[in-house]
C-alpha positions as CSV (number, residue, x, y, z in Angstrom):
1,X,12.6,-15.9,-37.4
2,X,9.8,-16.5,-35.1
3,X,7.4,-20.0,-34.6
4,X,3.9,-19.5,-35.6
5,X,1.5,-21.2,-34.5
6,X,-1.9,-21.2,-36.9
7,X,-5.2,-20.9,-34.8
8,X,-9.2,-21.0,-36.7
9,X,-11.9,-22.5,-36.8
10,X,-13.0,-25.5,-38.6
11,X,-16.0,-26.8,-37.8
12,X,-18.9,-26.5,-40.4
13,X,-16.0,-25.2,-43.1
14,X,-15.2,-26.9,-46.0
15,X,-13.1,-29.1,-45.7
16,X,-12.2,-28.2,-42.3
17,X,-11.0,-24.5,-43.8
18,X,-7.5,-26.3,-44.5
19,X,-7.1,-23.9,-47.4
20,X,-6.7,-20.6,-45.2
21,X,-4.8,-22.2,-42.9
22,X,-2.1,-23.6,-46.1
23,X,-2.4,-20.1,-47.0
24,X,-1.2,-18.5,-44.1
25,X,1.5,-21.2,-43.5
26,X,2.6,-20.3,-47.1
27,X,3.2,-16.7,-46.3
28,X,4.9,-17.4,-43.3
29,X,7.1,-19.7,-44.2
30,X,7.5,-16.6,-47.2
31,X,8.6,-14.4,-44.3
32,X,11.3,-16.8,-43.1
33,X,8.9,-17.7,-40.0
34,X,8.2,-21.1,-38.6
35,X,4.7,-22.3,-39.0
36,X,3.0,-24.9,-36.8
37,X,-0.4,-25.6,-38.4
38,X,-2.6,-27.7,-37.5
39,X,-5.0,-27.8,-40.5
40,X,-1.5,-30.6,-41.4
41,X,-2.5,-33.3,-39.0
42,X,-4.0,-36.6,-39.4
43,X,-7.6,-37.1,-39.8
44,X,-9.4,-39.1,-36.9
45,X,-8.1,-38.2,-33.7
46,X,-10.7,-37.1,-30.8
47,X,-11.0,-33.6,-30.4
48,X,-9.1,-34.1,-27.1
49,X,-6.4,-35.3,-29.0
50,X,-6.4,-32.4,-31.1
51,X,-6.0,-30.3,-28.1
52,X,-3.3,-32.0,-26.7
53,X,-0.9,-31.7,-29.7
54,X,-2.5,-27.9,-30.5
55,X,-1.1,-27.1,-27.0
56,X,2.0,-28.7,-27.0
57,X,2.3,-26.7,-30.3
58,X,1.5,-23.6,-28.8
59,X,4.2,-24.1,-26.1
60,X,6.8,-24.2,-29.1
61,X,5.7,-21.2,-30.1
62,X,6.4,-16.9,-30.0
63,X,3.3,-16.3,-31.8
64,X,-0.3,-17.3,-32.2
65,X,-1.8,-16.2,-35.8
66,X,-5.3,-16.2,-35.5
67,X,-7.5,-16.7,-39.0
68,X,-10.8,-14.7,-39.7
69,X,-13.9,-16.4,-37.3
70,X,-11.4,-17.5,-34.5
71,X,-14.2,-15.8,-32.2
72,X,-16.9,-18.7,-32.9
73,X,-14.9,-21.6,-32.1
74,X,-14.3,-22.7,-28.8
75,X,-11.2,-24.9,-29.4
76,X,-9.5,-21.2,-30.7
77,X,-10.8,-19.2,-27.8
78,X,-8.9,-22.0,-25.4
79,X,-5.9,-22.3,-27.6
80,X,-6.0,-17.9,-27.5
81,X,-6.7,-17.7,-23.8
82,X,-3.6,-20.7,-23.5
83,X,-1.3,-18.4,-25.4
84,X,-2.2,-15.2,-23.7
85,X,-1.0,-17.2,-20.5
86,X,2.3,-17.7,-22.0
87,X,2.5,-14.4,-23.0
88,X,2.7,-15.4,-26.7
89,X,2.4,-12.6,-29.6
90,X,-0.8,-12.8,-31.0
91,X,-1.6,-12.0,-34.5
92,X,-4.7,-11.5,-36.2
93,X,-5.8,-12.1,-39.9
């Protein structure tokens, strides 16, 4: 069993792309995987917020899984170059 965390994009998606990150979750948790996503938090929060809780996710985590067009968002590219720090697994759709 490993802890995944979900990384994508989201801005300029419909509805924030929620749907490929539930899908990915889905197949994870499938696999018998843990999967942090964050397409499950509250609407609202600053996107400093978001970062806060994405990171302290990505500390929990073995594994980043990163979704199609994770190049094109800059919150993904710091979340990827946070997990490459920590030496996490990464994954890509």
């Amino acid at each position: 069993m490993k802890i995944v965390y979900i990384a994508g994009p989201t801005t300029g998606y419909e509805n924030f792309n929620r749907q490929s990150f539930h899908n990915v979750q889905h197949q994870l948790l499938m696999d018998g995987d843990v999967a942090l996503n964050p397409a499950n938090l509250p609407d609202g929060l600053t996107q400093g917020e978001y970062m806060d809780i994405c990171f302290a996710m990505i500390r929990a985590a073995d594994a980043i899984y990163l979704l199609n067009g994770y190049e094109e968002s800059k919150g993904v590219m710091a979340e990827l170059a946070y997990a490459e720090k920590l030496e996490l697994e990464i994954v890509k759709q």
